[in-house]
C-alpha distance (Angstrom), angle and dihedral (degrees) to the residues before:
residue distance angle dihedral
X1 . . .
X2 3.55 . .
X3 3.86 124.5 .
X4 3.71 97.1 -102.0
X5 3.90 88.4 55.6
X6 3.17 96.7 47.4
X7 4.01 86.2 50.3
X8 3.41 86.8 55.2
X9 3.59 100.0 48.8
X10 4.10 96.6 51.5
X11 4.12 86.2 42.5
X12 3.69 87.8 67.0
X13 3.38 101.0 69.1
X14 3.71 82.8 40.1
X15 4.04 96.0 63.1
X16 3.54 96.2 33.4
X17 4.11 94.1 54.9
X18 4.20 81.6 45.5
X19 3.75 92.7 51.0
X20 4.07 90.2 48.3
X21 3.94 84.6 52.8
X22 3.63 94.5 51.4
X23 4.36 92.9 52.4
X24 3.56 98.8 29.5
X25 3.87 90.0 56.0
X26 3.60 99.8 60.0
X27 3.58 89.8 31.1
X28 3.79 90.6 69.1
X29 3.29 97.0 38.5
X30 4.16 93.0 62.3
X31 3.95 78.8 46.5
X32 3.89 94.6 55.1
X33 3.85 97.3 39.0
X34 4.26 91.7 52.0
X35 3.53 87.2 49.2
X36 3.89 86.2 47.6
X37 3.88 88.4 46.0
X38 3.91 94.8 42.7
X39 3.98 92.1 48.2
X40 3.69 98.2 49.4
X41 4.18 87.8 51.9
X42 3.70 94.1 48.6
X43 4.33 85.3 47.5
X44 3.75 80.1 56.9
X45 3.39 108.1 50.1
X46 4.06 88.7 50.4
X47 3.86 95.1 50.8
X48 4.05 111.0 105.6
X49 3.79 100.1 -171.3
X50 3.72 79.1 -172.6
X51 3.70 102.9 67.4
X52 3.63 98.6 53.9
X53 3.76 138.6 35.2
X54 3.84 112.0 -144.8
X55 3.28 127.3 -155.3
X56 3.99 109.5 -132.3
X57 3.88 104.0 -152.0
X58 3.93 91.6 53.3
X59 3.84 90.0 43.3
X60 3.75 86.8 53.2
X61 3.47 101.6 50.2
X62 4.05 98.2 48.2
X63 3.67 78.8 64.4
X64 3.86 94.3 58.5
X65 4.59 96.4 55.7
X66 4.22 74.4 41.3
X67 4.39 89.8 62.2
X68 4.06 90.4 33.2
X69 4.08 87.5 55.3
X70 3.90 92.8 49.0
X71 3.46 86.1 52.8
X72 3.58 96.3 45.9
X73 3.58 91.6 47.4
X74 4.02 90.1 50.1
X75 3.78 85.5 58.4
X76 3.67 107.1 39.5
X77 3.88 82.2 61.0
X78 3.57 96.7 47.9
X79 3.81 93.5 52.8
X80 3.86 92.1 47.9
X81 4.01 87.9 52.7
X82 3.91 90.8 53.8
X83 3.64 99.6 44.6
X84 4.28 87.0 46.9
X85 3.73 89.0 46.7
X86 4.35 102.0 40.2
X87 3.84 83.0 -140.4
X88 3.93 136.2 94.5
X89 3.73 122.4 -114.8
X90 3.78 134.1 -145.7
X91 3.74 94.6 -93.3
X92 4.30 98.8 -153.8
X93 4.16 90.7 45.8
X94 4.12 89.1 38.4
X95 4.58 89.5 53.8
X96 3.84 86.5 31.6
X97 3.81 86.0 61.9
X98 3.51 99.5 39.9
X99 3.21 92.8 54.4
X100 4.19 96.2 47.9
X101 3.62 79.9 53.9
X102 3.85 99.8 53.6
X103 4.38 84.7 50.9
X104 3.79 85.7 51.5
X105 3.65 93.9 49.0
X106 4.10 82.8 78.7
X107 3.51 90.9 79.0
X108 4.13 114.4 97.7
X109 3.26 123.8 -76.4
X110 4.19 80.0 5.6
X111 3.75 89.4 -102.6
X112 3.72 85.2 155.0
X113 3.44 102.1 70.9
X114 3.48 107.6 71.2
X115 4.21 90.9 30.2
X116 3.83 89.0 58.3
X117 3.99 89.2 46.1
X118 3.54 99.8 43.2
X119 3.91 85.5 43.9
X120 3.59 88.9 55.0
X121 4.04 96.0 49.1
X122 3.78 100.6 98.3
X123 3.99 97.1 56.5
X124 3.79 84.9 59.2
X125 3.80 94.7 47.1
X126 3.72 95.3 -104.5
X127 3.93 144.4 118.4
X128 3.41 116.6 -104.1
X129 4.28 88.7 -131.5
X130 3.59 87.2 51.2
X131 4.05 91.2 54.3
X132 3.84 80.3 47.6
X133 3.17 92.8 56.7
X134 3.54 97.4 52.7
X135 3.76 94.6 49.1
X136 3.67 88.0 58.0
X137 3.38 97.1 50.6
X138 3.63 94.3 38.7
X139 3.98 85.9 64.4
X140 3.00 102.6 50.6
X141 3.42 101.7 51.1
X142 3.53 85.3 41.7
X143 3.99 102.4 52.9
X144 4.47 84.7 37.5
X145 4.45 85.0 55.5
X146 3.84 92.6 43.9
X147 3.38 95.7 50.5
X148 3.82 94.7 40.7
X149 4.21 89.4 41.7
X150 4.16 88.3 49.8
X151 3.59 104.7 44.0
X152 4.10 92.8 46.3
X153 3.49 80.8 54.7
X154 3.86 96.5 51.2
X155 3.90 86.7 44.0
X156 3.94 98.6 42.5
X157 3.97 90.2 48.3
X158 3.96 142.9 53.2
X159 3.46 92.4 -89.3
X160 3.83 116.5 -173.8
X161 4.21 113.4 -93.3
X162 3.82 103.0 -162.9
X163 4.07 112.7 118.6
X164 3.63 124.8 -44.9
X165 3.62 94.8 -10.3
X166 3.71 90.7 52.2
X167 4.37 93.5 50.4
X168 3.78 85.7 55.0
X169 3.63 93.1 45.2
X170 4.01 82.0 59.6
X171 3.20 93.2 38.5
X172 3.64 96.9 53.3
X173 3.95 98.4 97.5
X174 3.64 98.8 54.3
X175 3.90 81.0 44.2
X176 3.54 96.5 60.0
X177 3.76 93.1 74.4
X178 3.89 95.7 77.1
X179 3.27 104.2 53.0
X180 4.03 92.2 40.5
X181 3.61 93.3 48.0
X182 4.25 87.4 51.9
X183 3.23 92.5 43.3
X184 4.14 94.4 51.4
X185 3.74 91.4 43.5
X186 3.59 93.0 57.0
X187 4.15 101.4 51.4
X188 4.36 97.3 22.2
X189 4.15 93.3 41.3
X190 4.27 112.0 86.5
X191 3.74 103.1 -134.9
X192 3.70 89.1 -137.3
X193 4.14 82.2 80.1
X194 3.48 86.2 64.8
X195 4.30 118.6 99.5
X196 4.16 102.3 -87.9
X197 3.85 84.3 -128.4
X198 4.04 91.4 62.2
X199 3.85 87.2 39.0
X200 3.73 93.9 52.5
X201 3.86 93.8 37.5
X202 3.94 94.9 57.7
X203 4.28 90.4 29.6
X204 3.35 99.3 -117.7
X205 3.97 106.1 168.0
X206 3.92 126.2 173.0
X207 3.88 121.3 26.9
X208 4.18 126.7 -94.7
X209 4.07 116.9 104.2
X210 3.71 128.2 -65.1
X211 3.41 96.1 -105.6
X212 3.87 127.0 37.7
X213 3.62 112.5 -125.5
X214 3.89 85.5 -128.7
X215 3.51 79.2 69.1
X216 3.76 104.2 54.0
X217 3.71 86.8 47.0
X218 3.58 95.7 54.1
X219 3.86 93.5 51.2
X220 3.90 88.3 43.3
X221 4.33 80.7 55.9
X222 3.85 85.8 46.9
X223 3.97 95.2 44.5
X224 4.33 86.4 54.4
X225 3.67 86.9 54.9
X226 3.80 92.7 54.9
X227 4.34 84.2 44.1
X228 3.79 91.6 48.5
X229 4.46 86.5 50.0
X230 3.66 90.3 41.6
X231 4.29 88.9 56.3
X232 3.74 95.1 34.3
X233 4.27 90.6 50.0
X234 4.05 85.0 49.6
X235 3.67 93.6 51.0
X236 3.45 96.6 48.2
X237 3.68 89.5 52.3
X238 3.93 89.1 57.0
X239 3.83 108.1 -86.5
X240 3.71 119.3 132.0
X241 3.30 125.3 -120.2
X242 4.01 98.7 -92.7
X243 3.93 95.8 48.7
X244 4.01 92.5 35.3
X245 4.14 80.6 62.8
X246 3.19 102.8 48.4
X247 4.39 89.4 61.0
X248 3.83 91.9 50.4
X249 3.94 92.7 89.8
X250 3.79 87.0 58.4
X251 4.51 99.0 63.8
X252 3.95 85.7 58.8
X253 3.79 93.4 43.7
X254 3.96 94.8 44.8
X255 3.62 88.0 46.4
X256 3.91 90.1 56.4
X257 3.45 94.4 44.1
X258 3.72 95.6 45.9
X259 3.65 84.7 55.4
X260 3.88 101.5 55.0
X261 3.77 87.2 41.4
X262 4.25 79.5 90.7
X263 4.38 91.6 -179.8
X264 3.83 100.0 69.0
X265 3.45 117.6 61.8
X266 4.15 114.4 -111.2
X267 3.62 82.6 -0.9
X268 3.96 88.3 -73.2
X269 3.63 110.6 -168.7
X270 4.03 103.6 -2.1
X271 4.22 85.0 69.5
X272 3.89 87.3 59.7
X273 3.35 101.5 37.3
X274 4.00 82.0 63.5
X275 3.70 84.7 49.8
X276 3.26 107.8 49.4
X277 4.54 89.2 47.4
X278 3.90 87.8 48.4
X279 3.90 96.1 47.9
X280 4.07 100.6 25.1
X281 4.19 85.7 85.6
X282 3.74 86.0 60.9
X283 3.31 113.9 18.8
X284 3.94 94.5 37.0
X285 3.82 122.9 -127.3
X286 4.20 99.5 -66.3
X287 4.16 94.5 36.5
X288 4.34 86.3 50.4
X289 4.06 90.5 46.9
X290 3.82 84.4 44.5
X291 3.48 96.3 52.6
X292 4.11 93.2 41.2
X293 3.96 84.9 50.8
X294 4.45 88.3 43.3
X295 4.27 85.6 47.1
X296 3.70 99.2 50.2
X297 3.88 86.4 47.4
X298 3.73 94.9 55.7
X299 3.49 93.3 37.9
X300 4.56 88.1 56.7
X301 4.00 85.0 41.2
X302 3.83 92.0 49.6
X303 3.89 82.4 44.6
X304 3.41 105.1 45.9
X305 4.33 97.2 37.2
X306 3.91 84.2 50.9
X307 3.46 97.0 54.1
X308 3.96 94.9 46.6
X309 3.30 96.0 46.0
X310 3.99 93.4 48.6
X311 3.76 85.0 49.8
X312 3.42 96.2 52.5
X313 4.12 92.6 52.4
X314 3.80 94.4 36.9
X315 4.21 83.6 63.3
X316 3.71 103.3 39.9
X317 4.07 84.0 44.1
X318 4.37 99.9 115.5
């Protein structure tokens, strides 16, 4: 076979995987955004503006610690893809990404997510298994903070002690250990412990933890910005400042559990059915559906702004 042949024969594959790119791209995109569209008209059929009174400056300012976590988030990420790769990225294409991804991740089973990042990887100078990578070990780290950041809240504060809610509550302290033993096995554990099959699988060369401890402390940031929304939602649905408190540990955990619960997309309903049980004993049954329905708002306006506005720099970037 001469050389040209054989360039043709390996450039296949090549073209083909680039042609999948180009439809699956916008292909999960319309996914994302119907999902998107179909969420925000289901949050509107269950809002009762009649069986709550909301106060508008509180409910305004949850949704500003809501942007600032996005952001966060968009960063953390970003930082954990440099380090893994020894190599700058284009910073505006790198967030624009991230942020496509997080719309796409509104697609069941949020398949999208790491498809549309690892899709993405070659405009920022990177593999698409190392992006892979990252995403795995970006969730992990990020499900083993959220837990760890929500429960210390639950245990540190006067969290409600009514029914289920109120066993975990109780429960919290022994609780505690999971998530902190995750977490300290991801940035104190030298990945060169791990099986050489999982190590060559996922590409991880070199020794040092899977997850920086930059990283963990980022998330922990992002986790407090999903505490402070959690309080400032509760307190502009009436609670005082004491009770409105003791809910904040519940936004990170309902976000974590949201996000295992792989079926619905964005962990639609499962995150506010863990809102509406942490916040019910304070809020009562309508205020804790209202501020489930006001959280997954913010969260698709943080989403959705982000995005645009990452967009918007990533193409006037020189």
């Amino acid at each position: 076979m001469s050389d040209a042949e054989g360039a043709g024969v390996s450039s296949a594959p090549a073209a083909s995987v680039v042609r999948l790119k180009r439809w699956l791209r916008p292909v999960l995109g319309l996914l994302a955004f119907a999902f998107v569209v179909a969420t925000a008209i289901d949050l509107a059929a269950r809002w009762d503006e009649r069986a709550v009174a909301v106060d508008v400056r509180f409910a305004i300012a949850s949704l500003v610690p809501v942007v600032a976590g996005v952001l966060i988030q968009g960063i953390a990420w970003v930082a954990l893809a440099e380090r893994m790769a020894g190599q700058p990225t284009p910073r505006r294409a790198a967030l624009a990404l991230y942020f496509d991804s997080q719309l796409a991740r509104y697609t069941p089973g949020k398949v999208g997510l790491p498809i549309v990042r690892m899709a993405g990887a070659p405009r920022l100078g990177l593999t698409a298994r190392l992006v892979g990578t990252s995403v795995l070990i970006e969730m992990l780290s990020w499900c083993a903070t959220g837990a760890l950041v929500g429960l210390l809240l639950i245990t540190a504060t006067s969290a409600p002690t009514e029914g289920l809610v109120g066993i975990l509550g109780q429960r919290s302290g022994a609780l505690l250990g999971l998530p902190l033993l995750g977490a300290a096995l991801l940035v104190a554990v030298d990945r060169q412990r791990l099986p050489a099959k999982v190590r060559g699988l996922l590409g991880l060369d070199g020794a040092g933890p899977l997850a920086p401890p930059s990283l963990a402390l980022l998330q922990v940031v992002y986790w407090l910005t999903w505490a402070a929304h959690g309080y400032l939602l509760a307190r502009a649905l009436g609670a005082e400042s004491a009770p409105a408190a003791g809910t904040a540990g519940f936004s990170p955990l309902a976000n974590v559990l949201g996000f295992l619960a792989l079926a619905a997309p964005a962990g639609v309903g499962v995150r506010e059915a863990v809102l509406v049980a942490g916040m019910s004993p304070v809020l009562g049954a309508p205020g804790a559906l209202a501020a489930a329905v006001l959280s997954r708002v913010a969260s698709l306006v943080a989403d959705v702004g982000v995005w645009g506005l990452a967009r918007l720099a990533a193409h006037r970037a020189p």
